[in-house]
C-alpha positions, 0 to 999 in steps of 0.5 A: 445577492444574499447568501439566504437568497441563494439558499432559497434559490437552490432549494427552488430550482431543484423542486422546479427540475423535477416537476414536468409541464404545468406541475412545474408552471403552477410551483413557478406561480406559486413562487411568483406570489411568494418572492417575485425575485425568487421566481425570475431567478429560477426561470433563467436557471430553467431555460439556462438547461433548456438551452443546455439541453439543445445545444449539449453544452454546459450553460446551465452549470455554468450559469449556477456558477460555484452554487454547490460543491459537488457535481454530476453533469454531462454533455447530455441533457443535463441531470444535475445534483448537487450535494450538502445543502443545508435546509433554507432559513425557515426550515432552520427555524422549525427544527429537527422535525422539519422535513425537506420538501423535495424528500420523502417522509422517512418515519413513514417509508423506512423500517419502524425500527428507526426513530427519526431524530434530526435532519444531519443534511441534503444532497444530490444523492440523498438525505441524511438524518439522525436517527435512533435505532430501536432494536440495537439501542443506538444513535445512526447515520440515516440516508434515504434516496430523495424522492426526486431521484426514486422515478431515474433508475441510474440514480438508484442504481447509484444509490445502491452502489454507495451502500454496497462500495461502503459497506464492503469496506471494513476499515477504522478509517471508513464510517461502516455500513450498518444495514441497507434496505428498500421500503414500499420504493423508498431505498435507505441505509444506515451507517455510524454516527460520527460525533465531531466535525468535517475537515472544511471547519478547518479550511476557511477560518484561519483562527481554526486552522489545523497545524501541518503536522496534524494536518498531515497526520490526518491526511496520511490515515486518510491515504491508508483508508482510501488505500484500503479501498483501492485494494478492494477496487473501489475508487472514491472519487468524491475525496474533499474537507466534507467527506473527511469526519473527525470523531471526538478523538480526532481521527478522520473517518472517510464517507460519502461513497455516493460518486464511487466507481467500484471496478468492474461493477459500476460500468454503464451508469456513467455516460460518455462524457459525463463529469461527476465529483467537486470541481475544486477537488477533482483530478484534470481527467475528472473534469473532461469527463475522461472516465476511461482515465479514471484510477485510483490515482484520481483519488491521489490528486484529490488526496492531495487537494485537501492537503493542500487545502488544509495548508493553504486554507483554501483549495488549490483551484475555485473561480466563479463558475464552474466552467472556470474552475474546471478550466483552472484544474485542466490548463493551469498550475495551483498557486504555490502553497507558500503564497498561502502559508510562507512557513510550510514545510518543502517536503509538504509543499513537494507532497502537495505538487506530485499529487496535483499533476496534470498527468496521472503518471506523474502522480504518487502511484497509489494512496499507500505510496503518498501516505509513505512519504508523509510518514518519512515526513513526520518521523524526520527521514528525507521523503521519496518525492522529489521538488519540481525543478525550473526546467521541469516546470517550463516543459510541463508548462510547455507541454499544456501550452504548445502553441503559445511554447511553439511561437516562444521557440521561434523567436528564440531559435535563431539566438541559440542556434549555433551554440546547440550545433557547435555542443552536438559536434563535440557530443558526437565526437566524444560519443565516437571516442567514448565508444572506440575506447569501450571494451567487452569487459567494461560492457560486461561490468555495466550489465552486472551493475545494471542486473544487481540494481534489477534483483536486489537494488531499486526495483526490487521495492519500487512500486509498479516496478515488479513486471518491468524488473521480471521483465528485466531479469528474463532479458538478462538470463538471455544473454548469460546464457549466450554468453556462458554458450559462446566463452571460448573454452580455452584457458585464457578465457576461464575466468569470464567463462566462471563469471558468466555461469555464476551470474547466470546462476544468480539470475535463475536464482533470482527468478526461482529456477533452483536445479537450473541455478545448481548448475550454473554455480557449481559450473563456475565453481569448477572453473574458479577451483581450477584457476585457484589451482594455478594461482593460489595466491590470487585474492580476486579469484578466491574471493569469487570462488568463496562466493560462489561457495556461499550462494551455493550454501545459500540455495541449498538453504532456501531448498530445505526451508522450502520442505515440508519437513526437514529432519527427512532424508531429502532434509538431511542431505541439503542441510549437509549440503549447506554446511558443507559449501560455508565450511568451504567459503570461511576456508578460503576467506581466511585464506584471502585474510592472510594473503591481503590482511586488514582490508576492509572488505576482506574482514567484512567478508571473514565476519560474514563467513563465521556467521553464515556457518554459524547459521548453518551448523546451528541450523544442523544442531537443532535438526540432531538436538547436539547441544555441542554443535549448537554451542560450537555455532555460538562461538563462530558467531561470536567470533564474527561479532568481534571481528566487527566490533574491531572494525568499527572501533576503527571505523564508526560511521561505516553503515554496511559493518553496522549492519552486518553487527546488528544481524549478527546480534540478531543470529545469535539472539536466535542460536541462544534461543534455539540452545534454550530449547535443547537444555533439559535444565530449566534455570539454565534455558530461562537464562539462556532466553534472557540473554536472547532478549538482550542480543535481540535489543543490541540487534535494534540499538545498533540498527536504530543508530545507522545513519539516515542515509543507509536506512533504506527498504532492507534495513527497515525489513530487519528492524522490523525482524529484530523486534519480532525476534525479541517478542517471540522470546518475551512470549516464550517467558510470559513478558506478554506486554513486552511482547505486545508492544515489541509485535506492534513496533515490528507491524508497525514497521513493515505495514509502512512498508507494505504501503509503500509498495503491496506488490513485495510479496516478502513484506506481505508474508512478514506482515501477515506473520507478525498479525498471525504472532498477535492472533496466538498472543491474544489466544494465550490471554484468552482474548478470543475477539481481538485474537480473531481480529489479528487473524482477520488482517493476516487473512486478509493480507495473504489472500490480497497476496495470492490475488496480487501474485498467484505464483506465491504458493507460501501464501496459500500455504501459511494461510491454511497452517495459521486459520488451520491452527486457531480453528482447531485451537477454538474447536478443542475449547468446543468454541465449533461454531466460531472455529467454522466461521474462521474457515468458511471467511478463507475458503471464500475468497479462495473460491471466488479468486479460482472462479474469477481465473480457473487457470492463473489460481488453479493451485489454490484447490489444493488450499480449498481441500485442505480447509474443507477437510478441517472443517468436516472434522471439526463438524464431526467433532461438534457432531460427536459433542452433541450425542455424548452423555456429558453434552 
């Protein structure tokens, strides 16, 4: 049938559905005497729903059959929509004034305000047009609810959720909302006019095809913007090539909102059952109408579904009808990207496969998450997902297919049978071997392993895993707390005694439980002091008194950075603390160089002894302003940096001494920096900030030439430090561009990875303090508007984090230092009315979170009060202003 045909038919069909009675029987006549084909297409269509209507089945989309792209059916009566259908042949012909039938006349029924230029499209949810807006002298996007849908109240419920979703969305990559409004009945509202194309120009003509870099550049923006979404509980469900916009700067602009499910909102539009989104692009529990499964993750096998498009040319799924297409999406696996494209890259192929699971669970856990992976591709490093082996894709198969798996099984189990017997017995009695020859201390060494891999390895940065490893940790205090109570006290048993409280110690460490944590080490310190006694020659035992001596060190430093002030008398006390725990760990670590001289591990741990006191005495110097003792930290820490410098002579690809030099440039970046605020001479301070900013670049050089193999969340964190350091210093000397370019290159680092993982409150922190960096930087230029914009994102930022964990007080109480100090800095230039605005936009948020849980962000009054408080200053000084003379 010719496609014009189809067009008409379309376009027919749905004036026909929302007629009733003999309206709908005189515009069948009317066909009837325009194109007898036309009519008869229409009355099959029409009593393909009837029939649908009756028996609560899917006849009547199946009958339309790839017709339209999106879809909103059901097992109900069906009401379906359809979206993106372009005006019939005629209507073309008449131009940009012409109207659709089945729409209002929006110079009539919206604001005299727009000026209707041209109909951009048509879908099931609306009717966009061009339209230039008088007042603000610019070109919008404008999208009026069709008539057919103003008299069904769920589908203006929707319409107004897609202008709420869209316009509570502030994102680069999001076309933004401008206005929304209601007319004599009519709802509308306008959005940016995006100049360029959609994706699905790059879909089905090869000749335009986009390269896969590009491709993946796009798709990886996309992530960070639906991510952006899913932070606010909005989930598109709609992702596909036509909602993707490129303006003429080639960057992709998300819309179409019209399917959103804003969490918590939305709840009762949708009925049970009922299918909504694009067939070809939509996630298995999209298509069964599973609206309880449905999660941000939906969005991802969608994300995924127009990767994979733009790679193959085609979507990953597409039949006849649509019933067989939503078949293909539940039951079968897409064709491998290589049938389509033989040069895609593996790890795009790998991207494309974790998205498009069956399972949700077996997807990237959000959008942030896959855009990670795409930028490990694009920058050269090995992605995070991993490709689907043969065994894994056989049990999935299986697993869709378990009659067809279960009769295969059958005939195979007679073959196989005695080989699986024989392979159990010899399991078992190497089991029953293994566990005769396994000792209380070889236990004791795995839960070691296993409570380092929960607190600093894996889980740590794993997204999703932050509960799974509390809960860990929970269990592991348990049991070191049993076994630090059950130990016998005798002598024999003091070294496990001191093990025991000192992992007890870094557990409750780990979990914040600082005195409880005190305690533990100094017990095990006691012990290990006393084994020292009796054998002072032994490497082992001293070498695990200086670490208990050094997280010692390390908790009294985390309790005075924890203080509001530390020159106090509480300060003072834990510097000394600090100070004085390091001092030991470096005498005892010297003292195990001489007894086991040039190991490894051993100068590894020496260097590290020489540098954390250099921390700390640095730390005290500055605290007392002796340039001496600061001078004296300088020189400890240079003695660690030549320890390792010989090391790496000998061995140049050991990653850990690398990156332990790369903070050592960086500690002694700092310690210069800090002896250039004590100098009373100027020329001397200047060139003592100079030498900083070249430690701070050894810092970077040494950590960029790791391997790609030890680059991992950690090493990454302290790149993006090192390259903070160096552009706190260049702010310091007025190097503002150096200083720019250095704060975006360590955003740009640890947003990567925020987005691979939001639930790490320390990237969060880092994040919204290098914006906050940005925000003063600006300020300084006298660029107020993009000071503010930086000032917005570090808001933003920690206020997703006190959603996301309220236990984190630190990002309370940053939040109010940093708005604090620019409304002050803005009230002091009389700027009063934008210094209020900054703390009204923080105490906003802070108030809805306390009221959506009094209890759980009860802390955050405090935070309130302390805004509150600024303000009514800052009015008072505006107050003031007004009735001086010279106002």
């Amino acid at each position: 049938m010719p496609s014009d045909l189809w067009k008409q038919i379309k376009q027919a069909l749905i004036k026909a559905m929302s007629l009733e009675g003999q309206a709908r029987a005189d515009f069948i006549n009317r066909l009837e005497c325009q194109s007898s084909e036309l009519a008869a297409e229409v009355r099959e269509l029409i009593d393909a729903s009837e029939v649908a209507e009756e028996e609560q089945f899917l006849g009547f989309t199946a009958k339309l059959g790839e017709l339209d792209d999106t879809v909103v059916f059901n097992h109900q009566p069906p009401n379906s929509t359809y979206d993106t259908i372009p005006p019939s042949p005629e209507k073309e012909r008449k131009g940009p004034s012409s109207i659709p039938t089945d729409s209002i006349n929006p110079s009539l029924s919206v604001s005299e305000d727009f000026e209707i230029n041209e109909l951009l499209g048509q879908g099931g949810m609306g009717v966009v047009y061009k339209a230039y807006q008088h007042s603000l002298r610019r070109h919008v996007a404008l999208k009026i609810i069709p008539e057919r849908l103003m008299r069904t109240p769920e589908a203006v419920a929707r319409f107004q959720i897609e202008a709420e979703a869209a316009a509570k969305l502030d994102h680069p990559g999001i076309v933004p909302v401008y206005e929304v409004g209601e007319r004599y009945g009519v709802h509308y509202f306008s959005m940016a006019l995006v100049e360029g194309n959609n994706l699905a120009a790059y879909v089905d003509d090869k000749d335009s095809r986009l390269e896969q870099r590009k491709a993946a550049e796009i798709i990886e923006q996309v992530c960070h913007a639906i991510q952006y979404a899913h932070d606010r509980a909005v989930i598109h469900r709609d992702l596909k090539p036509e909602n993707i916009l490129l303006d003429l700067e080639g960057r992709p602009r998300l819309t179409d909102f019209g399917l959103a499910k804003v969490l918590k909102e939305d709840e009762g539009l949708t009925m049970t059952g009922q299918v909504m989104g694009t067939p070809r692009y939509m996630a298995p529990e999209q298509a069964t109408g599973d609206q309880k499964a449905l999660s941000n993750r939906t969005d991802v096998y969608s994300l995924g579904a127009t990767l994979y498009a733009l790679l193959a040319g085609r979507a990953p799924f597409g039949a006849d009808t649509l019933l067989q297409t939503i078949k293909q999406v539940v039951e079968s696996t897409p064709p491998s990207l290589t049938e389509f494209a033989p040069n895609v890259s593996p790890d795009l192929q790998t991207i494309c496969e974790k998205c498009l699971q069956k399972r949700p669970h077996d997807r990237y856990d959000s959008a942030g998450e896959m855009a990670a992976d795409l930028r490990r591709y694009l920058d050269g490093y090995p992605i995070a997902a991993r490709p689907m082996g043969r065994w894994k894709r056989s049990y999935l198969w299986c697993r869709r297919n378990p009659i067809v798996a279960t009769l295969l099984s059958v005939t195979t189990a007679t073959l196989i049978a005695a080989t699986v017997i024989s392979s159990l017995f010899a399991f078992i009695t190497n089991q029953a071997l293994h566990e005769a020859n396994t000792n209380a201390q070889q236990l004791r060494e795995a839960i070691k392993e296993s409570f380092v891999f929960a607190s600093e390895g894996i889980l740590t940065h794993e997204p999703g895993m932050q509960t799974v490893r509390e809960t860990f940790l929970e269990n592991a205090l348990q049991y070191y707390s049993q076994l630090a109570l059950l130990t016998p006290k005798d002598r024999a048993s003091q070294q496990e005694m001191a093990d025991a409280e000192f992992m007890l110690g870094k557990v409750q460490a780990t979990l914040g439980d600082t005195p409880s944590a005190n305690a533990s080490y100094q017990s095990a310190r006691t012990a290990l002091q006393r084994l020292a006694k009796q054998s002072p020659d032994n490497a082992t035992l001293l070498s695990k008194l200086a670490k208990t001596h050094t997280e010692l060190g390390s908790l009294a430093q985390s309790q005075l950075n924890s203080l509001p002030t530390k020159t106090s008398e509480a300060g003072n006390l834990l510097l000394e603390q600090w100070v004085e725990e390091l001092a030991n760990a470096l005498r005892i670590r010297q003292r195990v160089d001489e007894i086991q001289p040039f190991q490894q591990e051993s100068q590894r741990l020496l260097a590290n002894a020489y540098m954390h006191l250099a921390m700390a005495k640095g730390e005290r110097g500055v605290s007392n302003k002796r340039i001496e003792e600061v001078e004296e930290a300088r020189k400890l820490m240079l003695q660690a940096q030549e320890i390792r410098q010989t090391t790496i002579r000998q061995l140049d690809d050991e990653p850990e001494i690398k990156r332990d030099f790369a903070n050592g440039f960086f500690n002694l970046a700092n310690l210069r920096s800090q002896l250039a605020s004590l100098t009373t001479h100027e020329n001397i301070g200047h060139e003592l900030l100079l030498q900083s900013i070249a430690d701070a670049q050894q810092a970077i050089d040494v950590a960029r030439s790791l391997p790609l193999t030890a680059i991992d969340f950690d090493a990454q964190l302290e790149l993006s430090n090192y390259f903070r350091l160096k552009a706190n210093i260049e702010f310091q000397l007025s190097l503002l561009e150096d200083a720019e370019s250095s704060y975006q290159r360590s955003l740009d680092i640890v947003e990567k990875l925020s987005a691979r993982n939001s639930h790490v409150f320390h990237y969060r922190l880092r994040m919204a303090e290098t914006y906050y960096n940005l925000c003063n930087l600006y300020f300084f230029q006298h660029h107020t508007i993009k000071g503010l914009q930086y000032l917005r994102s570090c808001r933003e930022c920690l206020v997703e984090g006190i959603r996301i964990d309220p236990r984190q007080d630190k990002a309370g109480a940053e939040l109010v230092s940093f708005v604090h100090a620019v409304a002050l800095a803005l009230a002091k230039s009389e700027n009063y009315q934008l210094a209020l605005e900054q703390l009204d936009q923080t105490i906003a948020p802070l108030l809805a979170l306390i009221e959506q849980s009094p209890v759980e962000y009860s802390k955050l009054q405090i935070q309130v009060k302390s805004l509150q408080k600024a303000a009514e200053q800052i009015r008072s000084l505006q107050q003031e202003s007004k009735a001086s003379p010279t106002a």
